[in-house]
C-alpha positions in Angstrom: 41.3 -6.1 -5.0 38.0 -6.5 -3.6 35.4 -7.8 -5.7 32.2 -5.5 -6.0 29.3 -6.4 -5.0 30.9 -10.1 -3.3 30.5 -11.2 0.1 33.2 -9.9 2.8 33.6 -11.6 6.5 34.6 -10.6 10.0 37.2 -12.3 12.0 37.3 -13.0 15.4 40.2 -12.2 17.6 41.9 -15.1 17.2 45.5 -17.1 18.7 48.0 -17.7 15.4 50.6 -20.4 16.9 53.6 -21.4 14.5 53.6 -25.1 14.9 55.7 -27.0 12.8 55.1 -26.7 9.4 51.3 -25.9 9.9 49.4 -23.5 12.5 47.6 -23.7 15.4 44.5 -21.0 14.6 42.0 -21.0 17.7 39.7 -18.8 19.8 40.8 -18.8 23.1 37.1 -17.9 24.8 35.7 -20.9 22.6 38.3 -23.6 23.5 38.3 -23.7 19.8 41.6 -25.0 18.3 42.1 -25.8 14.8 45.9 -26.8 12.5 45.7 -24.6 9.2 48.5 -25.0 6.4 50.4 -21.7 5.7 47.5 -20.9 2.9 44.8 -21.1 5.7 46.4 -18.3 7.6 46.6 -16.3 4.6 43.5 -16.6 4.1 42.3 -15.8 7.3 44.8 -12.6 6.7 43.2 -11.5 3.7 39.8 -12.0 5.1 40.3 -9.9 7.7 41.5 -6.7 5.6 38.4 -7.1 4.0 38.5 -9.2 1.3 35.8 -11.6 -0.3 36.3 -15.3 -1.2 36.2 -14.5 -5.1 38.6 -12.0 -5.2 41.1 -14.4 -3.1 40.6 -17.1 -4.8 41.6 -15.3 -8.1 44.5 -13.8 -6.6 45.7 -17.4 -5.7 45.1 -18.6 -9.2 47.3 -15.7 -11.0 50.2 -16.6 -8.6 50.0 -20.5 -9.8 51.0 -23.2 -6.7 48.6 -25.6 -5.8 44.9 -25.1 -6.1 42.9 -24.2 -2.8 39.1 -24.6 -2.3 38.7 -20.9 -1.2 34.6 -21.3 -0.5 34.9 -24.4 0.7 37.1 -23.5 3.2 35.1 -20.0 4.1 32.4 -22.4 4.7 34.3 -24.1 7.3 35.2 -21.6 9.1 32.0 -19.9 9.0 30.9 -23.4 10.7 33.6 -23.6 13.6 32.5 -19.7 14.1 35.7 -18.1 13.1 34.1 -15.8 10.3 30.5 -14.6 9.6 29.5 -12.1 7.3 29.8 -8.8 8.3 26.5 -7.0 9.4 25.7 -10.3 10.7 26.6 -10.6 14.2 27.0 -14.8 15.4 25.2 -16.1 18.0 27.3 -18.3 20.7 27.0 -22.1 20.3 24.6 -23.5 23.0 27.2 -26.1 24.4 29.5 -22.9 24.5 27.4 -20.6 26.3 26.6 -23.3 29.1 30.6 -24.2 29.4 31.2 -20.2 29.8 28.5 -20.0 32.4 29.4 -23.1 34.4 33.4 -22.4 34.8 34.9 -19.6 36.8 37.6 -17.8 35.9 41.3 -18.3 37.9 43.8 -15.3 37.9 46.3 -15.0 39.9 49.5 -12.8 40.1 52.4 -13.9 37.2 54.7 -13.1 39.6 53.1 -15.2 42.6 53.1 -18.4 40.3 56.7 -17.9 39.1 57.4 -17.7 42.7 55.8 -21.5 43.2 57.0 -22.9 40.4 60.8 -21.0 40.6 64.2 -23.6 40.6 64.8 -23.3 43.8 61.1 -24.3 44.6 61.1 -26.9 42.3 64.3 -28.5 43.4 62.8 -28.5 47.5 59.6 -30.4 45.6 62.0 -32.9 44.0 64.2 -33.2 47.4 61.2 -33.6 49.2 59.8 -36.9 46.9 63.1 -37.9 46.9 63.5 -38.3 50.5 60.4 -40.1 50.8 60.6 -42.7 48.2 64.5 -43.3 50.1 62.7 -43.8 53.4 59.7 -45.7 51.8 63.0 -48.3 50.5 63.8 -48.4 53.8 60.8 -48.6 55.7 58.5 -51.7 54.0 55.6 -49.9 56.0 55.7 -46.8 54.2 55.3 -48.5 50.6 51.9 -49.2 49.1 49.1 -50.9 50.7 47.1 -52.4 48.1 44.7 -53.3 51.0 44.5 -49.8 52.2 40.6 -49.3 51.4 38.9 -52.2 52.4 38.1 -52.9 56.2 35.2 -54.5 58.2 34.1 -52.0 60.1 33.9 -47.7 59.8 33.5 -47.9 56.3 31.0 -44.9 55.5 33.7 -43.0 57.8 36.9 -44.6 55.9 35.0 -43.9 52.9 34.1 -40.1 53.7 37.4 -39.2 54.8 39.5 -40.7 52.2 36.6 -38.7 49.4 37.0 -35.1 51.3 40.8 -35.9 51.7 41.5 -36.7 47.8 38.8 -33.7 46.9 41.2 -31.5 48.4 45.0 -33.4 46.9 42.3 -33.1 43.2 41.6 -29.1 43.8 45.6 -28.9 45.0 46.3 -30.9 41.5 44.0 -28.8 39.6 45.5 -25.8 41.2 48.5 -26.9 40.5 48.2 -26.7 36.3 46.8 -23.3 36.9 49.2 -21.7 38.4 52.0 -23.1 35.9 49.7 -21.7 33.2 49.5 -18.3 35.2 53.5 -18.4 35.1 53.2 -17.8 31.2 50.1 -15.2 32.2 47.4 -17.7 30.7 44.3 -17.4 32.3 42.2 -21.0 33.4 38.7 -22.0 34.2 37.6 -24.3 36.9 34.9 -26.1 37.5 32.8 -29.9 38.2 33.1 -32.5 35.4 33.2 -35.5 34.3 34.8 -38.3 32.8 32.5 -41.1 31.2 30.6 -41.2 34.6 33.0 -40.7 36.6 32.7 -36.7 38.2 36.0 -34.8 38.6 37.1 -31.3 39.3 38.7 -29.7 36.0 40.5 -27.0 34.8 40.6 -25.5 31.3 44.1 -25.0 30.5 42.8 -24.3 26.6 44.8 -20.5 26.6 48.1 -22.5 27.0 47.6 -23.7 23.3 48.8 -19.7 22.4 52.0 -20.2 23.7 55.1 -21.7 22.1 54.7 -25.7 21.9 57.8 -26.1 24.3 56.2 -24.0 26.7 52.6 -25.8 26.9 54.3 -29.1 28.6 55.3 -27.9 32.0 51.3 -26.5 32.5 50.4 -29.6 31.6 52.2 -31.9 33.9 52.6 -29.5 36.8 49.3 -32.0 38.1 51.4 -34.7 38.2 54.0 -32.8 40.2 51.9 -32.1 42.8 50.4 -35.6 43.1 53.7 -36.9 43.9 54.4 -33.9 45.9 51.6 -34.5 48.1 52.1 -38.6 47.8 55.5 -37.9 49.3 54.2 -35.5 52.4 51.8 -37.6 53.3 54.1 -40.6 53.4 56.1 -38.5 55.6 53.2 -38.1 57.7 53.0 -42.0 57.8 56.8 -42.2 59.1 55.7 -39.8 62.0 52.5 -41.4 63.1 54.2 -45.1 62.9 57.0 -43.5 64.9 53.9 -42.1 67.5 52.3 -45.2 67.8 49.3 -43.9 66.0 46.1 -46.0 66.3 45.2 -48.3 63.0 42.4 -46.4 61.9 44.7 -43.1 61.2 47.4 -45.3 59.9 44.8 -47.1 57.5 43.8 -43.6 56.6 46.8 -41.9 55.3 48.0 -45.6 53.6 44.2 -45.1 51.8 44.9 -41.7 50.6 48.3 -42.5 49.8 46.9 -45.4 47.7 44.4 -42.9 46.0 46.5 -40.6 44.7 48.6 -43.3 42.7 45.7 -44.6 41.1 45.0 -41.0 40.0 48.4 -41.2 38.7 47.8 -44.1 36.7 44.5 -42.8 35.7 46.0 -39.9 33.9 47.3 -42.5 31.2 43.8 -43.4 30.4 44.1 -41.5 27.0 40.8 -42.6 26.0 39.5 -39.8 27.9 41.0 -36.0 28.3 43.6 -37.2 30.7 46.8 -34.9 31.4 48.7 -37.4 29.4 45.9 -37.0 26.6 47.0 -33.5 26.1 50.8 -33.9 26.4 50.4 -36.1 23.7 48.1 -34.0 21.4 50.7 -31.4 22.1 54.0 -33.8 21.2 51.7 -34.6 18.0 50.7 -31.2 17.0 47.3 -32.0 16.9 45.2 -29.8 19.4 41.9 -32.3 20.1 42.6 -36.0 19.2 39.4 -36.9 21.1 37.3 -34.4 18.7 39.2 -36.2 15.9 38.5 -39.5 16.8 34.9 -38.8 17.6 34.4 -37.2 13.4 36.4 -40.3 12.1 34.1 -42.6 14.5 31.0 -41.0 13.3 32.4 -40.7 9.4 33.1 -44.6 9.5 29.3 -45.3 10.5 28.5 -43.2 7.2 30.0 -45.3 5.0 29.3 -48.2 6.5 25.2 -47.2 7.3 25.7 -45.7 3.6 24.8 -42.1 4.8 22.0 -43.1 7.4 24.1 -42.6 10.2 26.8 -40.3 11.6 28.3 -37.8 9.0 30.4 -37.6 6.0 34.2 -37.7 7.0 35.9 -34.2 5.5 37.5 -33.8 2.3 40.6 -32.8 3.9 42.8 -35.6 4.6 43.9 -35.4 8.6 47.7 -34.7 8.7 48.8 -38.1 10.3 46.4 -40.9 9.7 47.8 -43.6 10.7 48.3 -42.2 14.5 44.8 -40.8 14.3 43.2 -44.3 13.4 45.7 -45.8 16.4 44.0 -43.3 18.8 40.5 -44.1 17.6 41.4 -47.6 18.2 42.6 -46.7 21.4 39.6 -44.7 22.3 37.2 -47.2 21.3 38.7 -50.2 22.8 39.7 -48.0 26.3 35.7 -47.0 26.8 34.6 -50.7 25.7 36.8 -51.7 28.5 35.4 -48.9 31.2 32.0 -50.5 30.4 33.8 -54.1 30.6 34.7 -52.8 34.4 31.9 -50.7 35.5 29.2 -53.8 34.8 31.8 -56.4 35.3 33.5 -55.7 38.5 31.9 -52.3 40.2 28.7 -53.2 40.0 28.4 -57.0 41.1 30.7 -55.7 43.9 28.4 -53.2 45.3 25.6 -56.5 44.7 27.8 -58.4 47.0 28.1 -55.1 49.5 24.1 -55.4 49.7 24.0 -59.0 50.2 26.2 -58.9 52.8 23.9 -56.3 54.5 20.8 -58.0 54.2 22.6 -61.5 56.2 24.1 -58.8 58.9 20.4 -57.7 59.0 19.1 -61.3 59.3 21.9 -61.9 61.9 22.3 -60.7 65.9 21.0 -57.7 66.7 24.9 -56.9 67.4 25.6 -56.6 63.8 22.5 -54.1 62.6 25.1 -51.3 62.8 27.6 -52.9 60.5 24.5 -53.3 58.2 23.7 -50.2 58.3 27.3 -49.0 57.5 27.6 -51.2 54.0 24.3 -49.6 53.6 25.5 -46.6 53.9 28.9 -47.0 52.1 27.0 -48.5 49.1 24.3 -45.4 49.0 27.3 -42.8 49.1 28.9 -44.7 46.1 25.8 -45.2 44.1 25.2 -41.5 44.2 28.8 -40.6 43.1 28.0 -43.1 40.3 24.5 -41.8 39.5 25.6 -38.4 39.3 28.7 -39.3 37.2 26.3 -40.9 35.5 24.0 -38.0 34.5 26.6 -35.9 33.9 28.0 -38.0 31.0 24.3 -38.8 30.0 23.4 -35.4 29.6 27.1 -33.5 27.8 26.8 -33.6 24.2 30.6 -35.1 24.6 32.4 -36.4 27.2 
């Protein structure tokens, strides 16, 4: 029964996931995923029909069980925006509004992504790699060249080709979890982003997290799929141009591109940042933002140890697996520790060495001013990827 006079809330549309023994409550249009126990949803239930806090929390008293903190937990949803009193209309988070407006929206046909994605597609994909990792067995030539991207000469146009050659394999991977999402009818967003300082194209599979767990995987590793996909055409390719007699420079090329798409592979198990691995294993976990998690354990650590001058108190409620939440924040810690390690260690006294090499050509006979000027150029071009990484991570509240 209502209680007269108390408080009541509105609730936002929101996705109710069976997951295990708990739920997973979020708003899709936030991005905003949350576990709740069995109680929580209740709650949320009981809210919604109109309800106040007092009168629930009574009616969970007379039927005995264990003892909820009704407010407390009104409070928090109030906080992540899922509730707000009614009459009183919520404004959008700031960090929202600018993710809504920066994103487009990708739709496509159900029907036209079960089509890519049917067996008998996915079995030509998996003939297809096949094939070439067989001929690449044969063929030494068509395995990796770990030498692919370095030459002495050409390098601002090796360097150019290979980036607008893997910006179009990234937009086919990106394309590639949206339409597997689309299969299920989930709608993505696309956009420019980053990762630490490193600026990627991204898609925001969030509306997968209303589907079934089992049926969450395949959007999130179709990526992959194509990356190997495209590493197998393009190896292909090699086969034919070797066969041609293809000059060195378009050989070089494709062995460059090949070369970057495996090291995107290998990025995507960096699961100190949102990698697709990140998420298949925040799915396999039941536990929709690891990353968010790690960040409010990070910053509730430095309270304690700062005794409250620093970061924030770590909730009262007590995360559902601990032990592999303090492994990830280990893991999260130590893998951006180690970026830094590399970006000041190894990138950056590289590009040093680019320069100085520059200068000496500069120095040199007038025959080698042009090769100056291209390790001039190569090291602007990558400078500017960097800066703009950079500012990008500089400037997101979390990234």
């Amino acid at each position: 029964m209502p209680t007269e006079g108390a408080q009541t809330y509105a609730v936002i549309p929101l996705s109710v996931q069976k997951d295990e023994e708990s739920y997973l409550v979020g708003d899709i249009d936030s991005g905003e995923f949350y576990q709740f126990p069995e109680v929580g949803v209740r709650i949320l239930e009981m809210l919604r029909s109109g309800e106040s806090a007092p009168a629930i929390s009574a009616e969970l008293a007379a039927e005995g069980g264990e003892t909820f903190d009704v407010d407390g937990f009104v409070d928090e949803l109030m906080a992540i925006g899922f509730v707000h009193p009614v009459g009183h209309r919520p404004s959008p988070a700031p960090a929202q509004i600018g993710s809504r407006d920066s994103r487009r929206i990708f739709y496509v046909d159900p029907r036209l992504a079960r089509a890519v994605f049917a067996w008998p597609m996915l079995g030509c994909y998996f003939a297809i790699i096949a094939y070439a990792l067989f001929c690449a067995i044969v063929d030494p030539r068509l395995r990796l060249n770990p030498n692919a991207f370095y030459t002495d000469t050409n390098r601002t146009a090796l360097l150019l080709l290979i980036l607008i050659l893997s910006f179009i394999e990234v937009c086919l991977h990106e394309t590639g979890h949206m339409l597997a999402a689309a299969r299920r009818g989930v709608r993505s967003r696309y956009g420019i982003g980053n990762r630490l300082w490193m600026v990627v194209a991204e898609s925001d599979l969030t509306g997968i997290l209303a589907l079934p767990k089992a049926q969450r995987y395949f959007p999130m590793l179709a990526g992959l799929l194509v990356d190997f996909l495209c590493a197998a055409l393009l190896t292909l390719t090699l086969r034919a141009l070797l066969s041609a007699g293809a000059g060195g420079f378009a050989i070089q090329l494709v062995q460059a591109v090949i070369l970057q798409i495996f090291i995107g592979v290998t990025w995507q198990f960096n699961i100190f940042v949102k990698t697709d691995v990140y998420f298949v294993l925040c799915n396999y976990f039941s536990c929709p933002d690891l990353d968010r998690d790690a960040r409010h354990y990070l910053r509730g650590l430095l309270y304690r140890a700062t005794r409250g001058r620093l970061g924030e108190a770590l909730s009262a409620a007590r995360p559902r697996n601990l032990h592999g939440l303090r492994a990830f924040t280990a893991i999260w810690l130590f893998g951006r520790l180690g970026s830094l390690v590399v970006l000041f260690g190894v990138f950056l006294p590289t590009m040093a060495q680019y320069v100085e090499s520059a200068v000496s050509l500069l120095r040199g006979p007038p025959a080698a001013f042009w090769m100056a000027c291209d390790t001039i150029a190569y090291v602007a071009i990558m400078l500017t990827m960097l800066s703009a990484g950079m500012y990008l991570w500089l400037t997101q509240k979390e990234a």
